[in-house]
FIKOLZA-1660 file (N, C-alpha, C; in steps of 0.1 Angstrom, whole numbers, plus 5000, padded with zeros to 4 digits):
% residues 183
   i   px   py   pz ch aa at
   1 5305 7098 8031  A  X  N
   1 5315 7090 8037  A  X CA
   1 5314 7091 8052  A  X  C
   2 5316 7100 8058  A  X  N
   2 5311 7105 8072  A  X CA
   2 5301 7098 8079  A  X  C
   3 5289 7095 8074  A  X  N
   3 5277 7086 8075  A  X CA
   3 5282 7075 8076  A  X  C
   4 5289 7069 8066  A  X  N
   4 5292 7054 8065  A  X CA
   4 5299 7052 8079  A  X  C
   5 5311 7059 8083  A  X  N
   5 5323 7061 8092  A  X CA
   5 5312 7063 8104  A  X  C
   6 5303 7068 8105  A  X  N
   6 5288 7072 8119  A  X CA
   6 5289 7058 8121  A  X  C
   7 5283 7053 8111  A  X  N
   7 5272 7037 8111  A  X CA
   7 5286 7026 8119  A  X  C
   8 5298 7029 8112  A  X  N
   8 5307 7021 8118  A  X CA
   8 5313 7018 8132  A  X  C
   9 5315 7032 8135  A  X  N
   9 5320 7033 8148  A  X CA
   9 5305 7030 8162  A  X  C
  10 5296 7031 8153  A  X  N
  10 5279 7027 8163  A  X CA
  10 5284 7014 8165  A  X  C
  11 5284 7010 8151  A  X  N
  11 5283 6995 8153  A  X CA
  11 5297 6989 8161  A  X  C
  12 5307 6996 8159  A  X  N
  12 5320 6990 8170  A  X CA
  12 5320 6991 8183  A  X  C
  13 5311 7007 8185  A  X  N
  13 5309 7011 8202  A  X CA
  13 5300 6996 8202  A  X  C
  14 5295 6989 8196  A  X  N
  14 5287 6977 8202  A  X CA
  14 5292 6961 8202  A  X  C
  15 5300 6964 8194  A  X  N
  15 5311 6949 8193  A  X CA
  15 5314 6956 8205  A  X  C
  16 5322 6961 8205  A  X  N
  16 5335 6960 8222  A  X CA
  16 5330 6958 8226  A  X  C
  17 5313 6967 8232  A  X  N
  17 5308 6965 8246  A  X CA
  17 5304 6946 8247  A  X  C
  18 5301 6942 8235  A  X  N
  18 5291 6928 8237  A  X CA
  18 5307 6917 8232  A  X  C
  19 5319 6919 8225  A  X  N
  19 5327 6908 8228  A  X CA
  19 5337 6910 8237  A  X  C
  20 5337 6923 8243  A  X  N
  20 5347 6926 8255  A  X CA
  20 5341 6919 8269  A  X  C
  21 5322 6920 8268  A  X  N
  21 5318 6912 8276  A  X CA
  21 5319 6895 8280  A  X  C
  22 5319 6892 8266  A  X  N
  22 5320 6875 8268  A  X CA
  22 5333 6874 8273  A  X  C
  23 5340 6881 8265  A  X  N
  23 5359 6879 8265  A  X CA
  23 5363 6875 8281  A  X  C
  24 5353 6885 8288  A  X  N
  24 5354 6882 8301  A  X CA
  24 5360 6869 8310  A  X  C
  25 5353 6861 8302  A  X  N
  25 5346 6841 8305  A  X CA
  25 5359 6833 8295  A  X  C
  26 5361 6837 8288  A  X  N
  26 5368 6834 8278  A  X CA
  26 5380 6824 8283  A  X  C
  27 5390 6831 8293  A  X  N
  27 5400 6823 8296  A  X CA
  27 5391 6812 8306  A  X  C
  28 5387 6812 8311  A  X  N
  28 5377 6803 8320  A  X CA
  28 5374 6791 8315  A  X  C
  29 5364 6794 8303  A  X  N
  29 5362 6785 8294  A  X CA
  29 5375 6777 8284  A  X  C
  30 5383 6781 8283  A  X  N
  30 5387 6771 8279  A  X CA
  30 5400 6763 8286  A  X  C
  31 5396 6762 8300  A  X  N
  31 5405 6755 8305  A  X CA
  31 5412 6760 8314  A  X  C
  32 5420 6773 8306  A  X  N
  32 5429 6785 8317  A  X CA
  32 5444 6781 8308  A  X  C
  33 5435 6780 8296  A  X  N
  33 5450 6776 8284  A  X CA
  33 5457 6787 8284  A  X  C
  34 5473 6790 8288  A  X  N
  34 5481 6804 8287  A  X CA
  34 5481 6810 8275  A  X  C
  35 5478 6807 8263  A  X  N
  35 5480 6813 8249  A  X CA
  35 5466 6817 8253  A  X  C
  36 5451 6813 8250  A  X  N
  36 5440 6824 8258  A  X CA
  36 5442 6837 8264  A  X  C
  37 5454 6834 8277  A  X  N
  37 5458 6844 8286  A  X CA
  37 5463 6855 8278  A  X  C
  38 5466 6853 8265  A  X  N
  38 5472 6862 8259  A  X CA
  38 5462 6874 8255  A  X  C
  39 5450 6874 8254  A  X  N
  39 5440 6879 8251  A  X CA
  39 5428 6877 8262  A  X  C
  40 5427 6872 8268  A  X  N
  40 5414 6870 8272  A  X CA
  40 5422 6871 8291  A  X  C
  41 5411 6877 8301  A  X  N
  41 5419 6886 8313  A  X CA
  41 5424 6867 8321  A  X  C
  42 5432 6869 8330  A  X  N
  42 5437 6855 8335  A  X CA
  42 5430 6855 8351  A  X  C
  43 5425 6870 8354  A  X  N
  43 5423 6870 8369  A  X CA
  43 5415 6884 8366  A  X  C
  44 5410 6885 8384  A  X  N
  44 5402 6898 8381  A  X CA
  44 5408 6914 8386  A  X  C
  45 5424 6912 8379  A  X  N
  45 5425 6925 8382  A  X CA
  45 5422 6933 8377  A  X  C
  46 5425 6951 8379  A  X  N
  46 5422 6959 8371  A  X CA
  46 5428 6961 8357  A  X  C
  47 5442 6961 8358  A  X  N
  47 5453 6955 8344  A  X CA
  47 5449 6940 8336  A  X  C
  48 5439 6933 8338  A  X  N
  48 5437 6921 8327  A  X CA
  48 5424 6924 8325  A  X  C
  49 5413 6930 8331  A  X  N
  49 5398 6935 8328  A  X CA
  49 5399 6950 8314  A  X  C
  50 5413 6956 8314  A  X  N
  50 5418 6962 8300  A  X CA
  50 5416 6951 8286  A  X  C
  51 5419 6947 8287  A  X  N
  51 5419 6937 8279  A  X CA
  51 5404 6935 8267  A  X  C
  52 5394 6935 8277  A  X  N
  52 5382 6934 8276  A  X CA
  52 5377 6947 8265  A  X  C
  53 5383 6962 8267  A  X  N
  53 5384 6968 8258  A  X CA
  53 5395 6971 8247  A  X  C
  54 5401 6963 8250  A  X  N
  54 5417 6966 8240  A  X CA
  54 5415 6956 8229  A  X  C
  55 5416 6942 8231  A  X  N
  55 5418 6927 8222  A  X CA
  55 5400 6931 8214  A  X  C
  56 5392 6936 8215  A  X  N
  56 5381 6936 8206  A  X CA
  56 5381 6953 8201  A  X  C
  57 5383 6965 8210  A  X  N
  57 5388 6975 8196  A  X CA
  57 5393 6970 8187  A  X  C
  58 5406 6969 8189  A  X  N
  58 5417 6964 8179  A  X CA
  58 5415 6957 8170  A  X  C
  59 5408 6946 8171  A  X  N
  59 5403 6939 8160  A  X CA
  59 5393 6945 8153  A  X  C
  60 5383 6951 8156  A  X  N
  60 5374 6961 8151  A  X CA
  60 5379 6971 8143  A  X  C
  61 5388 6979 8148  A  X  N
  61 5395 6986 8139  A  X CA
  61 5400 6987 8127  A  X  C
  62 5408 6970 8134  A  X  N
  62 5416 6963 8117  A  X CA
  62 5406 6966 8107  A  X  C
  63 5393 6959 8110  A  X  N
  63 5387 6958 8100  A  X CA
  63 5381 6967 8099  A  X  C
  64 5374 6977 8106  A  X  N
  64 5372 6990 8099  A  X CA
  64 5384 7000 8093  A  X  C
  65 5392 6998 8096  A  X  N
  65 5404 7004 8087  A  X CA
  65 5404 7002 8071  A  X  C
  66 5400 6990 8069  A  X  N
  66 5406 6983 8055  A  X CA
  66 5388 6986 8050  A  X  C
  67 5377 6988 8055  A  X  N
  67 5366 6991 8051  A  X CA
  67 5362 7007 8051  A  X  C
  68 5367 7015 8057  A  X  N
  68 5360 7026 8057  A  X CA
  68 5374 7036 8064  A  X  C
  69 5383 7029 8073  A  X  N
  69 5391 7040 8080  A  X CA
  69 5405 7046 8069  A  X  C
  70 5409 7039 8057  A  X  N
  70 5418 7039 8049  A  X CA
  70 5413 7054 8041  A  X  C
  71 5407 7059 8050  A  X  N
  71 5399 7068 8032  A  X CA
  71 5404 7088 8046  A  X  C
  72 5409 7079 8060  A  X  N
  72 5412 7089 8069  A  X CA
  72 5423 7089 8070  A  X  C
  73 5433 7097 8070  A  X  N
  73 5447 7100 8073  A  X CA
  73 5450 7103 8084  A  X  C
  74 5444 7096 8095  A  X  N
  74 5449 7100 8107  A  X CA
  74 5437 7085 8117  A  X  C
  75 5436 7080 8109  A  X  N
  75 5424 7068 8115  A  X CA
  75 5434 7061 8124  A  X  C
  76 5445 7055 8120  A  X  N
  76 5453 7045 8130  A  X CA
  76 5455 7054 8140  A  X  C
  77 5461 7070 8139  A  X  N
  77 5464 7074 8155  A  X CA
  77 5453 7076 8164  A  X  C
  78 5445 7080 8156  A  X  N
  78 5427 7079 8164  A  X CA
  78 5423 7069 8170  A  X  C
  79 5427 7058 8159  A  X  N
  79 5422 7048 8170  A  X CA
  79 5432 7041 8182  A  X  C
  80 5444 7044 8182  A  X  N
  80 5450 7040 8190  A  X CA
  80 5449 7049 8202  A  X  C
  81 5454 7062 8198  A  X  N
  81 5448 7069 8213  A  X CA
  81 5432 7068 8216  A  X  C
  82 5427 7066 8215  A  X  N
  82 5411 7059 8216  A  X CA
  82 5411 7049 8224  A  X  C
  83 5418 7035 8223  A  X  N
  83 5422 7027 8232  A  X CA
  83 5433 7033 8244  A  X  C
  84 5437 7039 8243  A  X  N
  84 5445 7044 8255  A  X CA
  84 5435 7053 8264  A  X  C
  85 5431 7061 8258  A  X  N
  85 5419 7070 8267  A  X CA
  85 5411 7063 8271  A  X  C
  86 5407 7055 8267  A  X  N
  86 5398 7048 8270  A  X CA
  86 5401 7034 8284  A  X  C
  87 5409 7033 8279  A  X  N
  87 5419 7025 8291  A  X CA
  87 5419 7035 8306  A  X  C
  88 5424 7045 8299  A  X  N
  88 5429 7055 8312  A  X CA
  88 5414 7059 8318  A  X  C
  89 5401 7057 8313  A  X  N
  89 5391 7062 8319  A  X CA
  89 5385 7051 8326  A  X  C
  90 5382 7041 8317  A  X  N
  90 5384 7029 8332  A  X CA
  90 5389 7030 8341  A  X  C
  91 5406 7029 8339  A  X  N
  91 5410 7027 8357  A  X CA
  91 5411 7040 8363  A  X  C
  92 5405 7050 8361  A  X  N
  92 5402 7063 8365  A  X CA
  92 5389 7060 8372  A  X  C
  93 5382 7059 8365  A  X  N
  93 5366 7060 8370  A  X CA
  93 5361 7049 8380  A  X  C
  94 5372 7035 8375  A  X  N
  94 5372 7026 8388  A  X CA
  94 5377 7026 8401  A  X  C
  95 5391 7033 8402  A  X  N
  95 5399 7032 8416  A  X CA
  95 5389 7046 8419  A  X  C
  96 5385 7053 8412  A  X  N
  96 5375 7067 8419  A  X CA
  96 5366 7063 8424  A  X  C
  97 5354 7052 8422  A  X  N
  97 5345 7053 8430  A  X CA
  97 5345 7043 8437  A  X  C
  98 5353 7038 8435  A  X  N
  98 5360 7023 8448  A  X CA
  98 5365 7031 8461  A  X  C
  99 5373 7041 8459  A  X  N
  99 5379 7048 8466  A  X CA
  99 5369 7058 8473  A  X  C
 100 5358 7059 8467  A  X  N
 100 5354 7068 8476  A  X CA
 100 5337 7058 8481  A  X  C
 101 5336 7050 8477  A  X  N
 101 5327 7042 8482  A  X CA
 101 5334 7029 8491  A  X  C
 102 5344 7025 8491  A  X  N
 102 5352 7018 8499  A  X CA
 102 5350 7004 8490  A  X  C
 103 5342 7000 8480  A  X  N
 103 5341 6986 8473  A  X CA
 103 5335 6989 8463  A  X  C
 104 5333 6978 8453  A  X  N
 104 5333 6981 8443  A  X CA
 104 5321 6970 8435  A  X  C
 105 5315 6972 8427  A  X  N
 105 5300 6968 8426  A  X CA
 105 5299 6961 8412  A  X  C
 106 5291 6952 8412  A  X  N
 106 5294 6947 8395  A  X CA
 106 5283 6955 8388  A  X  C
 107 5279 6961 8391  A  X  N
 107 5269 6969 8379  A  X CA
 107 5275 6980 8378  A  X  C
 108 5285 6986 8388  A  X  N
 108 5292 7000 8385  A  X CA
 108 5303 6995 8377  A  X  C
 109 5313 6980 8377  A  X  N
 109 5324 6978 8370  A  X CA
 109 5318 6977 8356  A  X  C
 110 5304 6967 8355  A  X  N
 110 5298 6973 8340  A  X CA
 110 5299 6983 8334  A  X  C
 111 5293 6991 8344  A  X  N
 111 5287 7004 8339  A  X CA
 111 5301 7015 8336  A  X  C
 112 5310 7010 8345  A  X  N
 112 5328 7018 8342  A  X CA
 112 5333 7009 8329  A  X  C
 113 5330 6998 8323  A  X  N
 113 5334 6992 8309  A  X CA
 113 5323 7001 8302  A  X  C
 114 5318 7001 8304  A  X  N
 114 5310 7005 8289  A  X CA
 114 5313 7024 8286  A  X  C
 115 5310 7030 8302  A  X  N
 115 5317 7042 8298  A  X CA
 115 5331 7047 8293  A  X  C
 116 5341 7035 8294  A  X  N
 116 5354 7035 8290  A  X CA
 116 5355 7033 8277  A  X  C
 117 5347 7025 8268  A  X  N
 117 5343 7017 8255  A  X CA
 117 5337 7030 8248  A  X  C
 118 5326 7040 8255  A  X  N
 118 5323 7054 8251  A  X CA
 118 5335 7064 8248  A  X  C
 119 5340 7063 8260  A  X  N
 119 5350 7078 8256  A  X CA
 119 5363 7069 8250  A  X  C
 120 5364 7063 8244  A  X  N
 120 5375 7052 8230  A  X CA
 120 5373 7058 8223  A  X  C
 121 5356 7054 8220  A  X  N
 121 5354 7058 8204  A  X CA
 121 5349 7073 8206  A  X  C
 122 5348 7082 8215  A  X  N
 122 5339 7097 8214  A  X CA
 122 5360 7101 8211  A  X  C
 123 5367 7102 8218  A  X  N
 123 5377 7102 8212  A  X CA
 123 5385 7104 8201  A  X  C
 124 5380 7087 8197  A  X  N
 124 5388 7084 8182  A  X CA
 124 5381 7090 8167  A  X  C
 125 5364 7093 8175  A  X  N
 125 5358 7101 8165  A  X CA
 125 5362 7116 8160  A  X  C
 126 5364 7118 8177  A  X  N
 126 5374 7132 8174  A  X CA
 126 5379 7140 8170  A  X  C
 127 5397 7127 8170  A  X  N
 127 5406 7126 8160  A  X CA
 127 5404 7127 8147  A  X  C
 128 5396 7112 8142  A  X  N
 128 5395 7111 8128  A  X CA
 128 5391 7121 8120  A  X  C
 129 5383 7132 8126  A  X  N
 129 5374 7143 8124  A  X CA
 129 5380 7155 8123  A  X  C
 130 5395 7154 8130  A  X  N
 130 5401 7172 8125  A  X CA
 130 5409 7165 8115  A  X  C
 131 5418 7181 8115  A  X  N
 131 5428 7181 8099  A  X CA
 131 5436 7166 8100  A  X  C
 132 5437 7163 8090  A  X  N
 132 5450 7153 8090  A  X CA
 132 5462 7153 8097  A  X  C
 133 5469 7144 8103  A  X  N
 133 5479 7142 8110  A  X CA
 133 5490 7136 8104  A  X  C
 134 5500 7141 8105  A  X  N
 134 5515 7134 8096  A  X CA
 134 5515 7119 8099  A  X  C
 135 5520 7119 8090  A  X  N
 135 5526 7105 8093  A  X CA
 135 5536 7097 8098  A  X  C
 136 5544 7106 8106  A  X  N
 136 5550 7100 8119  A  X CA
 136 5538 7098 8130  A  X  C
 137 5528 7105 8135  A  X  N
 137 5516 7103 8141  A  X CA
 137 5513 7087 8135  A  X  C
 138 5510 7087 8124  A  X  N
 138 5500 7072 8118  A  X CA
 138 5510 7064 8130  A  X  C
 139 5524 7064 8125  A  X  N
 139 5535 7053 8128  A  X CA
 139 5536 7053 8143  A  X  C
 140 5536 7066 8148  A  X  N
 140 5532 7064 8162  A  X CA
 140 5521 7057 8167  A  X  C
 141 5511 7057 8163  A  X  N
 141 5499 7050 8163  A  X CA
 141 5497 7036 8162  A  X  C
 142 5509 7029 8153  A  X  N
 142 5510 7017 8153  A  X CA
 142 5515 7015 8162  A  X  C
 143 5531 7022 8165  A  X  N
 143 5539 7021 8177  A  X CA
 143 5532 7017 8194  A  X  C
 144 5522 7025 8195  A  X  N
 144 5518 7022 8206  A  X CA
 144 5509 7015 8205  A  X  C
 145 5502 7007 8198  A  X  N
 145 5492 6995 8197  A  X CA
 145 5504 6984 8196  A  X  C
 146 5514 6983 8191  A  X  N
 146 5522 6974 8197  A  X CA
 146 5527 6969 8207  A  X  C
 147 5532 6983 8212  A  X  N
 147 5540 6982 8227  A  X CA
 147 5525 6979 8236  A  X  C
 148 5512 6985 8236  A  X  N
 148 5504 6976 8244  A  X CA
 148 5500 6964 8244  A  X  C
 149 5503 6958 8232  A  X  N
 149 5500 6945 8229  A  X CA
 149 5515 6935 8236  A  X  C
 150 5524 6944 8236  A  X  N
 150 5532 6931 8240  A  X CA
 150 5536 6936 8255  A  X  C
 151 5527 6947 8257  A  X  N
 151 5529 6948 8277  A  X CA
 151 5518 6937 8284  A  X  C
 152 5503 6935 8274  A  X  N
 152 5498 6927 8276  A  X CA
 152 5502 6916 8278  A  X  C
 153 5507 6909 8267  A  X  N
 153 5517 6897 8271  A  X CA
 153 5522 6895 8284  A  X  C
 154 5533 6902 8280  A  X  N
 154 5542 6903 8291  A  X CA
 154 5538 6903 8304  A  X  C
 155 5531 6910 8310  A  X  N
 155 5522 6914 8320  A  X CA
 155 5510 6902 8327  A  X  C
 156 5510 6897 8317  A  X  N
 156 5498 6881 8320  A  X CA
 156 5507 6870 8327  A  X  C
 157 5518 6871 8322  A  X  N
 157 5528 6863 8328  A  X CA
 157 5539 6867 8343  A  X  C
 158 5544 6878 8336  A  X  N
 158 5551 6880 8350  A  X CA
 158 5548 6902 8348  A  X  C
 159 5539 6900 8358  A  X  N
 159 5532 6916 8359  A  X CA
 159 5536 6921 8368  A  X  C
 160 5539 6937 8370  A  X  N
 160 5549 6945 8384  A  X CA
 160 5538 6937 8400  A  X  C
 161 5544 6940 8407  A  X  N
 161 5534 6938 8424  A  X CA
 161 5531 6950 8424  A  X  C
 162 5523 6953 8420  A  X  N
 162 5514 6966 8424  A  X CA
 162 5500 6966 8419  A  X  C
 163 5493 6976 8429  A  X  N
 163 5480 6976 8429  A  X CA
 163 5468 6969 8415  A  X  C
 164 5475 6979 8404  A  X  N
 164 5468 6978 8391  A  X CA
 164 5467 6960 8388  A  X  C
 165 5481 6950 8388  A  X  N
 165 5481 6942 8383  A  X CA
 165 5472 6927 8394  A  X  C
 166 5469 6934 8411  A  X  N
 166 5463 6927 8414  A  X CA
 166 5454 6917 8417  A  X  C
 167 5452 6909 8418  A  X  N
 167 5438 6901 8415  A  X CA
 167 5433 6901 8428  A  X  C
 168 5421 6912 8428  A  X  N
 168 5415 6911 8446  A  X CA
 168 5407 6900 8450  A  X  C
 169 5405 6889 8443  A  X  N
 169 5398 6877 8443  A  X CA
 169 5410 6866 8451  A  X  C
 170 5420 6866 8441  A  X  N
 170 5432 6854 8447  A  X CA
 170 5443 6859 8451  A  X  C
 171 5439 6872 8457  A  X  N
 171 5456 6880 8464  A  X CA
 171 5465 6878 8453  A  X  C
 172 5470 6874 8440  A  X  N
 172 5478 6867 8432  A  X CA
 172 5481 6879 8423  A  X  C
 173 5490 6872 8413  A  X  N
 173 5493 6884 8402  A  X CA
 173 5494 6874 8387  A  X  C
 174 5493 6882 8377  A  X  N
 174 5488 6874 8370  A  X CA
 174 5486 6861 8364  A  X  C
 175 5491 6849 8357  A  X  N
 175 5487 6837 8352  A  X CA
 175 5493 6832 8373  A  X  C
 176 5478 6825 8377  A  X  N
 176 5482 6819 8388  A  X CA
 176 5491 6808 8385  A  X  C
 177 5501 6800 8397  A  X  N
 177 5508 6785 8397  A  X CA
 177 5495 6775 8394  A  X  C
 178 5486 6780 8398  A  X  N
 178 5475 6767 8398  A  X CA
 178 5470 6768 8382  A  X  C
 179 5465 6780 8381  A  X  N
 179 5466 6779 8360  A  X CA
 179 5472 6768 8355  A  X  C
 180 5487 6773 8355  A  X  N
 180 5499 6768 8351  A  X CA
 180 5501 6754 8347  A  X  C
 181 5493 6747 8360  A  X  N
 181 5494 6732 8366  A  X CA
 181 5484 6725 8351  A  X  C
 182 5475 6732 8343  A  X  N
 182 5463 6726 8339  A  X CA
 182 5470 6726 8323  A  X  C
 183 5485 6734 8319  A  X  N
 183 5485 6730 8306  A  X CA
 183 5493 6718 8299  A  X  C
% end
């Protein structure tokens, strides 16, 4: 079982990294439709470039859940703090070497997605891997893959003025007025 559970999470550390990539383009391409916005980033801040590893774990998961994660008693909290760590190591490892290099480089913002996409799943492998965890944990697990999912929302539309939700391209904060104008 363990092997199977190996083979799975290989293959998910490679979905996120290759549809968190496209996901990128995603609102772009289709116009700058606000339901896209819901999933796919609206600008290039650091709060909608999350996204990129959140909206493709999560779906990965589902479906490793119902294939191979159901058989772990502690898989949903794994994987949800998995996406949080993983979150938090992005905009860790980003505002760190922006901050100490003064800008910030698209092969290091790659190379900070993909290490963030790493420590998700080195994480959630972790988890899955010690003793079982109660099941207020599971329920907590769902709890906060919800409440991210509907800060996402929230946040694409009307996001705090602060740093994280900025877009250093259009000075702006999330779904621009000019978006807006195209639905």
């Amino acid at each position: 079982m363990k092997n199977n559970l190996a083979c799975w999470e290989i293959i998910g550390f490679i979905f996120v990294v290759i549809l968190g990539s496209l996901l990128h383009f995603v609102y772009q391409w289709s116009g700058s439709k606000r339901v896209v916005g819901l999933f796919a980033p609206v600008n290039e801040s650091t709060w909608e470039h999350l996204k990129l590893l959140f909206i493709p774990m999560l779906l990965y998961s589902i479906v490793e859940y119902f294939a191979v994660g159901k058989h772990y008693p502690n898989f949903i909290v794994a994987k949800a703090l998995g996406i949080v760590f993983g979150m938090i190591a992005i905009v860790a490892i980003f505002y760190t070497y922006t901050g100490i290099v003064g800008k910030h480089f698209l092969w290091a913002d790659i190379l900070t997605f993909v290490l963030g996409v790493a420590v998700a799943y080195l994480y959630s492998w972790e988890i899955i891997n010690k003793q079982p965890i109660s099941l207020n944990s599971q329920i907590t697990g769902i709890i906060l893959v919800l409440v991210l999912t509907f800060c996402f929302a929230i946040f694409t539309f009307s996001p705090p003025q602060i740093q994280l939700f900025l877009d250093p391209v259009n000075k702006g904060y999330g779904i621009s007025t000019k978006s807006l104008d195209h639905q």
